[in-house]
LUMRO-239841 format. One record per residue (C-alpha): residue in one letter; z, y, x. Coordinates in nm, 2 decimals, padded with zeros to 4 digits. Each point is the difference from the previous one (the first is absolute). Last residue first. Layout:
# residues N
<node residu="A" Z="Z" Y="Y" X="X"/>
...
# end
This chain:
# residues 50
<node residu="X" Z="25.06" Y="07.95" X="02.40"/>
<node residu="X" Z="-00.18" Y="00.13" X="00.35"/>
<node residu="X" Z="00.14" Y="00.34" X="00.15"/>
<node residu="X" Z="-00.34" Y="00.17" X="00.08"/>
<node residu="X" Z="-00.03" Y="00.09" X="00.45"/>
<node residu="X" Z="-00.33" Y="00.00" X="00.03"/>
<node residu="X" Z="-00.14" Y="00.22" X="-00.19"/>
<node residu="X" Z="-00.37" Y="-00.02" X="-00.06"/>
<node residu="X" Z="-00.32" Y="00.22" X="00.14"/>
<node residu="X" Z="-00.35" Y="-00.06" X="-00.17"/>
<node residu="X" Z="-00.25" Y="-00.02" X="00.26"/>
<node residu="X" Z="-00.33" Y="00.11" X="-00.11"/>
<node residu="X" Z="-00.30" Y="-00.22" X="00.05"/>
<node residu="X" Z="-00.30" Y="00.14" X="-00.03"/>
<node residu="X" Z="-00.31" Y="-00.25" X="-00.15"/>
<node residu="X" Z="-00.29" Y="-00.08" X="00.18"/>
<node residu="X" Z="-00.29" Y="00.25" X="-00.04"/>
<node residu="X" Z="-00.31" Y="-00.21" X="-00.17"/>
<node residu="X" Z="-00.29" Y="-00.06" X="00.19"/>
<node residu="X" Z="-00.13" Y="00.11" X="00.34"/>
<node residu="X" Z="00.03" Y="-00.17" X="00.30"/>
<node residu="X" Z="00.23" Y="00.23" X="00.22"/>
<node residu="X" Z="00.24" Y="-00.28" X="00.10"/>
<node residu="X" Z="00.36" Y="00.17" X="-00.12"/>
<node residu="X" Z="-00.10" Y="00.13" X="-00.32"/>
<node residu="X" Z="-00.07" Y="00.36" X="-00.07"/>
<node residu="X" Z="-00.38" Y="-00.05" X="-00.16"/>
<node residu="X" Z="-00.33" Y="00.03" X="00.13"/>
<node residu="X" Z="-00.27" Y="00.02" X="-00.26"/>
<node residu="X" Z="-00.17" Y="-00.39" X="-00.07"/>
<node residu="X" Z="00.22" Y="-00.06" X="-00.36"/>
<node residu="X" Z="-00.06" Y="00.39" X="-00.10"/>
<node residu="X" Z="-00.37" Y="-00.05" X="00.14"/>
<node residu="X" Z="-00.04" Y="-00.31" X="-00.17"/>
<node residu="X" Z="00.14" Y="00.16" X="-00.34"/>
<node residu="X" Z="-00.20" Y="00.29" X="00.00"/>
<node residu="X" Z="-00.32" Y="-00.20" X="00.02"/>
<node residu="X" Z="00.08" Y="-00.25" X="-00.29"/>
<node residu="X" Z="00.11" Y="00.34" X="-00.23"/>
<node residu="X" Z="-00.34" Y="00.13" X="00.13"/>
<node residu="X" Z="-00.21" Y="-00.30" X="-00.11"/>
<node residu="X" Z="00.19" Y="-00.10" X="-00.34"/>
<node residu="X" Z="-00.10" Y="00.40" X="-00.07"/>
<node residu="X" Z="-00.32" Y="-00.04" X="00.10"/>
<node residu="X" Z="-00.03" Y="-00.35" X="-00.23"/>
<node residu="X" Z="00.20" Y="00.18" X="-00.29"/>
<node residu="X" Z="-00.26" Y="00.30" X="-00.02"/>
<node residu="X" Z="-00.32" Y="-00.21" X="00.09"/>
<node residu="X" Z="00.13" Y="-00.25" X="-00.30"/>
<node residu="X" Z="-00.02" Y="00.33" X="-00.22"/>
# end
């Protein structure tokens, strides 16, 4: 049974590193977490003010 949980610890471990070390979409292709998209949200401009 601990062989079971220590593989498992083992390959969960493993696939993490290579999710953290795998290229990702940020700007300075060194792996890691994708930064965050931005979208613009568009406002009026012209609101009569109270």
């Amino acid at each position: 049974m601990l062989e079971l949980v220590a593989s498992i610890a083992l390959f969960a471990l493993l696939l993490l590193a290579f999710w953290l070390i795998a290229d990702s979409d940020d700007d300075n292709n060194g792996g890691g977490l994708p930064e965050p998209a931005f979208i613009p949200i568009p406002i009026r401009g012209n609101q009569k003010q109270p």
